[in-house]
C-alpha positions in Angstrom: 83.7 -84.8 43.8 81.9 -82.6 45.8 82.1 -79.1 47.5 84.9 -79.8 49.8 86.9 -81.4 47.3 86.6 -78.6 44.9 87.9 -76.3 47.4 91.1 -77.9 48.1 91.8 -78.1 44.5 91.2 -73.9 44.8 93.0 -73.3 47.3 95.8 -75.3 45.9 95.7 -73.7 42.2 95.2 -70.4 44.6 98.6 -71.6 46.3 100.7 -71.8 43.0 99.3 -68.7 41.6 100.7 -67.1 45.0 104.4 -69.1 44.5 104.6 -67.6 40.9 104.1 -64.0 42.5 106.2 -64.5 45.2 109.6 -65.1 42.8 108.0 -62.5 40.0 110.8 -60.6 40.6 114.1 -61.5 38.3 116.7 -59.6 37.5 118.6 -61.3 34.4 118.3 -64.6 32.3 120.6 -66.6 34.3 118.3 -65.6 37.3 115.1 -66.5 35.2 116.4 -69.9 33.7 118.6 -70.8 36.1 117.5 -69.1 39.3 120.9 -67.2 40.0 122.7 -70.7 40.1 121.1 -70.7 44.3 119.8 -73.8 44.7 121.1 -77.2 47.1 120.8 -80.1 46.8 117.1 -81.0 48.5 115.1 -78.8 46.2 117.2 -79.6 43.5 116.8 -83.2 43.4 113.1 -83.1 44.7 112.4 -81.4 41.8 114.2 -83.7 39.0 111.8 -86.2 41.1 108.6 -84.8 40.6 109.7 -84.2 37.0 110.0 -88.1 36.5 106.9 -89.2 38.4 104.9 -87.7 35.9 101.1 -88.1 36.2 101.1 -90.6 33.5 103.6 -92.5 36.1 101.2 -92.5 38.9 98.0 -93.6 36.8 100.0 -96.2 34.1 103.0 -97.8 36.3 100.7 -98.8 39.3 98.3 -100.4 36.4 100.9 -102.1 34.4 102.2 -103.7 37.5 98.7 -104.6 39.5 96.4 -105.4 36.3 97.8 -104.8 33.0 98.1 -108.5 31.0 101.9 -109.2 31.2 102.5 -106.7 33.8 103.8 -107.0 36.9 107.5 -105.6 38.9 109.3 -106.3 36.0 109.1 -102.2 36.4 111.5 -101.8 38.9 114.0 -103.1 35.8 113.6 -99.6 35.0 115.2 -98.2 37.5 118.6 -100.6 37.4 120.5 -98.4 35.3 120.1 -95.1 37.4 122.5 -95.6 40.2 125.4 -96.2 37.6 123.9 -93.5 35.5 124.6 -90.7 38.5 128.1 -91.7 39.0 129.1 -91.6 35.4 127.3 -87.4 35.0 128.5 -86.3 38.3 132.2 -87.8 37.0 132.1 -86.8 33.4 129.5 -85.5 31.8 128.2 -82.7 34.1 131.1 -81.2 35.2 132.2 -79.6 31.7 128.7 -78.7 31.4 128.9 -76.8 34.3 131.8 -75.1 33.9 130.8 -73.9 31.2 128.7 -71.0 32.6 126.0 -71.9 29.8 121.9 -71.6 30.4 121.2 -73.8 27.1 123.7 -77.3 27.1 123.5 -77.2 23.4 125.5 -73.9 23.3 128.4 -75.9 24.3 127.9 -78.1 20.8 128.5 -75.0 18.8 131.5 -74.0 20.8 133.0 -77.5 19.9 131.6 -78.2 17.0 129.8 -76.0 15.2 126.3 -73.7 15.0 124.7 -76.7 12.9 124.8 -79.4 15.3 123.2 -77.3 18.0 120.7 -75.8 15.9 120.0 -79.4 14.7 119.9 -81.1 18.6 118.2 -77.6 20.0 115.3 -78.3 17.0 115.0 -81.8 17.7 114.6 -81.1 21.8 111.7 -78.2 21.0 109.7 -80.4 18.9 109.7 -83.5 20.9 109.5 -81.5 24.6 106.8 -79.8 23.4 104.8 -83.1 22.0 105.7 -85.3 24.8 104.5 -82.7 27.3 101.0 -82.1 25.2 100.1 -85.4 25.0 100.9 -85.9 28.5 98.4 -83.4 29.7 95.6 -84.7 27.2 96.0 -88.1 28.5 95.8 -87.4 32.3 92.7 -84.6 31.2 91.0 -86.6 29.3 91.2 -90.2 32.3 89.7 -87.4 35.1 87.4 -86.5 32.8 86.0 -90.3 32.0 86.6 -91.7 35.6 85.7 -88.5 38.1 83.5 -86.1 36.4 85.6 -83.4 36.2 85.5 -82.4 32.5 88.0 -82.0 30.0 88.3 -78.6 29.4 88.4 -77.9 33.7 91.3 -80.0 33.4 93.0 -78.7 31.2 92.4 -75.4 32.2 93.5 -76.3 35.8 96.8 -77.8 35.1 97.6 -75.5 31.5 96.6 -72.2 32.6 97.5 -71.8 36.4 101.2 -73.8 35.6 101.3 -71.3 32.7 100.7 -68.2 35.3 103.3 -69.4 37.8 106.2 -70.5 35.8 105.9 -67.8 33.2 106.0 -65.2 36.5 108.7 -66.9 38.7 110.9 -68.7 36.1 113.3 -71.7 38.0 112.7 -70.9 41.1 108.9 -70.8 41.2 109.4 -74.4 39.0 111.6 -75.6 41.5 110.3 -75.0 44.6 106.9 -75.9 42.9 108.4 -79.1 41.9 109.4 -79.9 45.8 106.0 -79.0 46.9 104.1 -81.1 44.2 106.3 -84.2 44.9 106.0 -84.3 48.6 101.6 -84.1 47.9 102.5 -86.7 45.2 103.9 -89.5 47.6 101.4 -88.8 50.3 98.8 -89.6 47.8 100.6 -92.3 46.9 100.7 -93.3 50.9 97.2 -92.4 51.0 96.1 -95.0 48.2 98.5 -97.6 49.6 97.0 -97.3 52.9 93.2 -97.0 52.3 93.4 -99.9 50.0 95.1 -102.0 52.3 91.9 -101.3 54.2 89.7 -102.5 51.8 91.2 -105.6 51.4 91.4 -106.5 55.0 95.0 -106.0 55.9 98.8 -106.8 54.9 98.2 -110.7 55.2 94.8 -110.6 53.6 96.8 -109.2 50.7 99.4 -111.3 50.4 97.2 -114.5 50.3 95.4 -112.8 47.6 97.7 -111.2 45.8 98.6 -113.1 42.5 102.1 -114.3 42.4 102.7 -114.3 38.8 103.3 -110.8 39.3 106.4 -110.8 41.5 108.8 -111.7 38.8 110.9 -108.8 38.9 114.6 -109.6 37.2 114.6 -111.9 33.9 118.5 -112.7 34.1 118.0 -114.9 31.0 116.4 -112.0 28.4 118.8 -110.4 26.5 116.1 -108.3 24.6 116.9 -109.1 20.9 113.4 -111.3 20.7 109.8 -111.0 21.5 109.1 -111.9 25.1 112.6 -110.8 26.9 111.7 -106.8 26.8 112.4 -106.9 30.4 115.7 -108.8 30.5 118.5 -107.9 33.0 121.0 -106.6 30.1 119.2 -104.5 28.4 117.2 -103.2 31.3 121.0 -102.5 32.8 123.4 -101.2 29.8 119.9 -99.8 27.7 119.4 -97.8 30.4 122.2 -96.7 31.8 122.6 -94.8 28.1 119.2 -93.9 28.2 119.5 -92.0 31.7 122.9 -90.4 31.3 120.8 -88.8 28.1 117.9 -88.0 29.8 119.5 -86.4 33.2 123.1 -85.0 31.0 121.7 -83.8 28.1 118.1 -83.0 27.6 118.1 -79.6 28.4 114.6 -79.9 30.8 116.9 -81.8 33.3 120.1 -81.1 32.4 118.4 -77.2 33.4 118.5 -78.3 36.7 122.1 -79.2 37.3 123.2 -76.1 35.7 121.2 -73.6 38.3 123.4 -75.4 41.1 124.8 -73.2 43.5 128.2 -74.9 42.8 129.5 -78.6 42.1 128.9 -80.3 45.2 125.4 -79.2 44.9 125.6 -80.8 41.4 127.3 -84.3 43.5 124.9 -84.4 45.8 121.7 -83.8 44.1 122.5 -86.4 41.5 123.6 -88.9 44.0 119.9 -88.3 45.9 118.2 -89.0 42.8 120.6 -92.0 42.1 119.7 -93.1 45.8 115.9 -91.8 46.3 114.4 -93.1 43.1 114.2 -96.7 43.1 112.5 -96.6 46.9 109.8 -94.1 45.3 109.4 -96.3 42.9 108.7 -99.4 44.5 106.2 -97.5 46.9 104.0 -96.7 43.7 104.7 -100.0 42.3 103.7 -102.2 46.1 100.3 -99.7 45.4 99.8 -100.9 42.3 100.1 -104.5 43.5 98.0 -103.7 46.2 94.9 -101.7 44.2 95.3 -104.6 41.4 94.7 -107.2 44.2 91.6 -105.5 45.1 89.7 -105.2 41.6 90.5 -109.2 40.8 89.0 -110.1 44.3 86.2 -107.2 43.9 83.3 -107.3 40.9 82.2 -104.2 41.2 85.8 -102.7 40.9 86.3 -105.3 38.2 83.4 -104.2 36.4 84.2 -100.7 37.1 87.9 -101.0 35.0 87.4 -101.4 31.2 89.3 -104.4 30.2 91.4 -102.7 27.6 91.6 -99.5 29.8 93.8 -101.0 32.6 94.9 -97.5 33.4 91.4 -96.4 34.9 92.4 -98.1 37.7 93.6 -95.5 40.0 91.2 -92.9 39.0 88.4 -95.5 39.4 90.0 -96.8 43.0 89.8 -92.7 43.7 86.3 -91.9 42.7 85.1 -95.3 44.8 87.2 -96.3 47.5 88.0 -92.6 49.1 86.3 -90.0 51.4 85.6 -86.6 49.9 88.5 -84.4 51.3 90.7 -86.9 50.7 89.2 -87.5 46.9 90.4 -83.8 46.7 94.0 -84.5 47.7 94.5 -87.0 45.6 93.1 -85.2 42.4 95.7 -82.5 43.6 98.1 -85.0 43.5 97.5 -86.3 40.1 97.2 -82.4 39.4 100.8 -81.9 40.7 102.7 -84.5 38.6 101.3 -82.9 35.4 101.7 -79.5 36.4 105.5 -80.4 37.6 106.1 -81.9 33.9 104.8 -78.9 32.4 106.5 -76.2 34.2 109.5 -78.2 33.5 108.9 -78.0 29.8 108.0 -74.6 29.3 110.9 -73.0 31.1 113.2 -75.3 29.3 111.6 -74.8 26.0 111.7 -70.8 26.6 115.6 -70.8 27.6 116.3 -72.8 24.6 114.4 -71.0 22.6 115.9 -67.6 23.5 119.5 -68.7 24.0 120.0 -70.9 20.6 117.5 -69.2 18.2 116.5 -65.7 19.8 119.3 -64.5 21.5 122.5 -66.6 19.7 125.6 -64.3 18.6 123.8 -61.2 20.4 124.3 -59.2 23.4 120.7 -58.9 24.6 120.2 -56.0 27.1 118.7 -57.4 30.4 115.5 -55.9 30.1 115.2 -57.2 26.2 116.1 -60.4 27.6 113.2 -60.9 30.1 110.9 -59.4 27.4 112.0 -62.7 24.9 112.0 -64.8 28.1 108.6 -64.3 29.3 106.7 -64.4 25.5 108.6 -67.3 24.2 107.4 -69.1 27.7 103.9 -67.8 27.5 103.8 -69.0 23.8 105.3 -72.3 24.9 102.6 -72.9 27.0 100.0 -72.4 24.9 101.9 -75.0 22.0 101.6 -77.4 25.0 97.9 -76.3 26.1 96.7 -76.3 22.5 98.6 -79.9 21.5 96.9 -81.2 24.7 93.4 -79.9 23.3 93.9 -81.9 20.2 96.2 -85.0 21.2 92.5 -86.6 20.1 91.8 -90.8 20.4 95.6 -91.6 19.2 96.7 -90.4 22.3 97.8 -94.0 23.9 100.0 -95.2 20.9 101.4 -91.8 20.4 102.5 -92.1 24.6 103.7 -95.4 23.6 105.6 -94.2 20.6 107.3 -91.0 22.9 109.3 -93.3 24.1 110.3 -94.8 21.4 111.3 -91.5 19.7 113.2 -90.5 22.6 115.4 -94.1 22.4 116.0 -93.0 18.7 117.3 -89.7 19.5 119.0 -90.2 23.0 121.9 -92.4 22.3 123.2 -90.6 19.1 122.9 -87.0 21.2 124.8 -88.5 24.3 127.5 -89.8 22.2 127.5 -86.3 20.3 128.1 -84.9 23.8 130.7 -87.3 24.5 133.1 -86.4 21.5 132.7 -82.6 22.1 133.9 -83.4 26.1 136.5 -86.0 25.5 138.2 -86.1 22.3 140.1 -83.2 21.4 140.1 -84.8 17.5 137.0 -84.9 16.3 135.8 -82.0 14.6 131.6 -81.1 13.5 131.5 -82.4 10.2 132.5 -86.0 11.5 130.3 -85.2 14.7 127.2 -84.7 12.1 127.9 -87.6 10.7 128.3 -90.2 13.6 124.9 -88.2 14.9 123.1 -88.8 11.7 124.5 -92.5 11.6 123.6 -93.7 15.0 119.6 -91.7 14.3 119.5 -93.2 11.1 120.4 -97.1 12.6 118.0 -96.9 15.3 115.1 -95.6 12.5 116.1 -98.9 10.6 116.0 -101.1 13.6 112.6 -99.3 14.8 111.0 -100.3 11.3 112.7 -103.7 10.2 113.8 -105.1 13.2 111.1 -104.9 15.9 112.4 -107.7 17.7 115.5 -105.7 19.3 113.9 -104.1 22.3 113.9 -100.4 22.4 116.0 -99.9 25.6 118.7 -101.0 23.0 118.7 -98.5 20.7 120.2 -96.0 23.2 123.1 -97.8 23.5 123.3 -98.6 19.8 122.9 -95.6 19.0 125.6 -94.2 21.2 128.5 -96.7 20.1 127.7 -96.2 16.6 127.7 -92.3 16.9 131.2 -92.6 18.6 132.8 -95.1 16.4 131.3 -93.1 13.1 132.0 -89.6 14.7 135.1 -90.3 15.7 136.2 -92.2 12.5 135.0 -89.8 10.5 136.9 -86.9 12.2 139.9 -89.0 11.6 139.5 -89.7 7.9 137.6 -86.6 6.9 139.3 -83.5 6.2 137.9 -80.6 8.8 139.6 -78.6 11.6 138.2 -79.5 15.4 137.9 -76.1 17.6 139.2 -76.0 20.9 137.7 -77.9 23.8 135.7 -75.6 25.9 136.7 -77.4 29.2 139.6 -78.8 29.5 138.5 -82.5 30.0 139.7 -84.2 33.1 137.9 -87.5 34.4 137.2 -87.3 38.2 139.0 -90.4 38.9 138.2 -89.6 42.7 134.3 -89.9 41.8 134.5 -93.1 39.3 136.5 -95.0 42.1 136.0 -92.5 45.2 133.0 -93.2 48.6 130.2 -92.1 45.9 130.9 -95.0 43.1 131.2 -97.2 46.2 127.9 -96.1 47.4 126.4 -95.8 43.8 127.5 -99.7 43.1 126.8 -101.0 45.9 123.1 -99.9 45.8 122.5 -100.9 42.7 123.7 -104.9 43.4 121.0 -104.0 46.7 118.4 -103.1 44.4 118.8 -106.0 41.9 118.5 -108.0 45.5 115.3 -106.6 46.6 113.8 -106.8 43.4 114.5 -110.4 43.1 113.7 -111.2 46.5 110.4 -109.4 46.0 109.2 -112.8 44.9 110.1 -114.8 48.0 109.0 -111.3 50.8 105.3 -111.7 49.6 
């Protein structure tokens, strides 16, 4: 880097610190949290997009699919369950949420059920947010600091303290906005590396002659993913996810946040149908530039040499530091800057409304002023968990990004399901929820340890039946008294068989198309 590259990434740190003043002022918690419920639907789902392509997503995916050993499109089987996913929270699980008038979705637990389970699913969501988000920040510090000189500490500093200063000042709305700002420099840098590589390599055709076919496989219709070797099979890739993302988007509170500051339910509709239609064509842009950039380091020595064989995801920040002009070295550092600092931001507003609502201020009446006052020390202290976990992820860093995801299949189906009985069963009451949550945790635990051959992407829909069945089961046989459903539980029949599920299916048979195509396109 040199001095023109350092000042854009001033005057962009400069630029945030500026957002965080502009929205300083907020007038109550629902304005802080959820940004007095007055967002649509572009900002919205912009930002639930920046907060997926995380940093860690634009350095690892493009290196699993261009260079990793084994790698190759068999990503975009990630992205097979979304489409399915959106139709089924903008149908039935969002809605009630909604409704609800709640900042923290685990409040609704204890209206159904009781304080226990949401203490229980608000701890679990604290601990792991605040883990997942250090060791996120670590790892993209700690690949600047090898690859592009820029040290540690700088990083750190850079993406901890200045996302610290502008979400902890503007709340949701300096996190959202942020968020739609950070992902439109994330895909132009995306563009930008797509386009100067290209370059390198002499064109589109001088690339596809290259390019190493084995790597174009993107749909296994023959896995099932209950042995070694079919992780990336159509079924589990399908049904595992589409459990997995209802999870995720309905009810981890750092996206579910999102949905909730809506300014009303077609803003809800429409933002998750944008992220059900937008992701998978972000996706395969990032994933074309890792098949691009992987092309150029197996028919370049020097980039070859460059990439550490077991460090595959040095790629990009090595392509950075040697293939692009300063100014534009700058922008892309901002880029990689902007996917961590959108992750972040996420977490510690989510983490801070949590905090205050199920811990802080649960069973109170909080004056507004007393309220801001909690709302603004539990973020700042957030932040620095997340800074200071970051400073001391240390060298286990890689497995324990490996093993985040692993944790998160353990937990998401069982918390889905839990979600599920308090929505739409009127029967089961918390001790039988407790128990159908602790058996489906406890079963995907047992397969994680003794039965490594079932692919992960199972266990969230494991997980999920078995918390059903046993919750359900258990309410029925158990002696206990359910509470009153919160909402009234009514399946939009209109969405599940409406234009949108039309739309929703239909783009999803499109996407399985394209991705199997790939193979022939090339």
């Amino acid at each position: 880097m040199n001095t023109l590259d350092y000042i854009i990434v001033a005057v962009y740190a400069l630029a945030f610190l500026g957002l965080g003043y502009f929205f300083k002022d907020q007038k109550d918690g629902k304005d802080y949290f959820l940004g007095g419920k007055s967002f649509g639907w572009l900002p919205l789902g912009l930002s639930i997009m920046a907060t997926q392509l995380s940093a860690i997503s634009f350095i690892s995916a493009p290196a699993f699919v261009g260079l990793r050993e084994g790698g190759g499109l068999e990503w975009l089987s990630f992205e097979f369950g979304v489409p399915v996913a959106m139709l089924f929270l903008m149908a039935v699980l969002i809605p009630p949420l909604y409704n609800a008038g709640i900042v923290s979705i685990y409040e609704y637990l204890e209206r159904r059920f009781s304080a226990s389970t949401r203490l229980l699913l608000s701890a679990v969501f604290l601990i792991s947010r605040a883990f997942a988000t250090g060791v996120m920040v670590y790892a993209v510090s700690i690949i600047l600091e090898s690859v592009l000189g820029v040290s540690f500490f700088t990083t750190l500093g850079i993406i901890g303290v200045i996302t610290l200063i502008y979400s902890l000042q503007g709340g949701m709305k300096a996190v959202v906005y942020g968020d739609m700002i950070q992902m439109i420099i994330l895909f132009l840098g995306i563009l930008l590396c797509m386009g100067f590589a290209l370059a390198e390599i002499g064109g589109w055709e001088a690339f596809t002659a290259q390019l190493d076919r084995d790597r174009l496989d993107a749909v296994d219709f023959s896995g099932w993913g209950f042995q070694k070797g079919e992780e990336f099979g159509f079924w589990p890739m399908l049904l595992g996810g589409f459990f997995l993302y209802v999870s995720y988007y309905g009810t981890d509170q750092s996206q579910a946040q999102r949905t909730l500051s809506a300014r009303d339910m077609g803003v809800v509709r429409k933002t998750l149908l944008f992220n059900g239609l937008i992701r998978f064509p972000v996706t395969l842009t990032y994933c074309v530039m890792g098949l691009i950039i992987g092309t150029l380091v197996a028919t370049t020595p020097a980039f070859q040499a460059a990439v550490p064989a077991d460090k595959p995801d040095m790629m990009i920040p090595v392509f950075i530091r040697d293939y692009l002009p300063h100014g534009v070295i700058g922008l892309l550092i901002v880029a990689i800057l902007s996917a961590a600092m959108s992750s972040l931001s996420s977490a510690i507003n989510s983490l801070s409304a949590v905090t205050v609502e199920d811990f802080i201020a649960r069973g109170k009446t909080l004056k507004d002023g007393d309220y801001m006052r909690y709302s603004r020390y539990t973020a700042f202290a957030w932040g620095l968990v997340c800074i200071v976990l970051a400073a001391y992820a240390g060298e286990i860093a890689d497995t324990v990004i490996e093993a985040i995801n692993k944790i998160g299949s353990v937990f998401y189906g069982p918390i889905l399901a839990t979600f599920l009985l308090a929505i739409m069963t009127r029967r089961t009451h918390a001790l039988g929820a407790n128990i159908g949550l602790a058996t489906g945790v406890l079963v995907n635990i047992y397969l994680w340890l003794y039965v490594p051959e079932v692919f992960w992407f199972w266990w969230n829909a494991i997980g999920a039946a078995l918390t059903l069945i046993v919750g359900y089961g258990a309410s029925r046989l158990l002696p206990g008294r359910a509470k009153e459903v919160v909402i009234d539980f009514k399946m939009d029949w209109n969405r599940l068989l409406g234009w949108e599920a039309a739309l929703l299916v239909g783009f999803l048979v499109l996407i399985i198309g394209i991705s199997w195509s790939l193979k022939y396109v090339f």
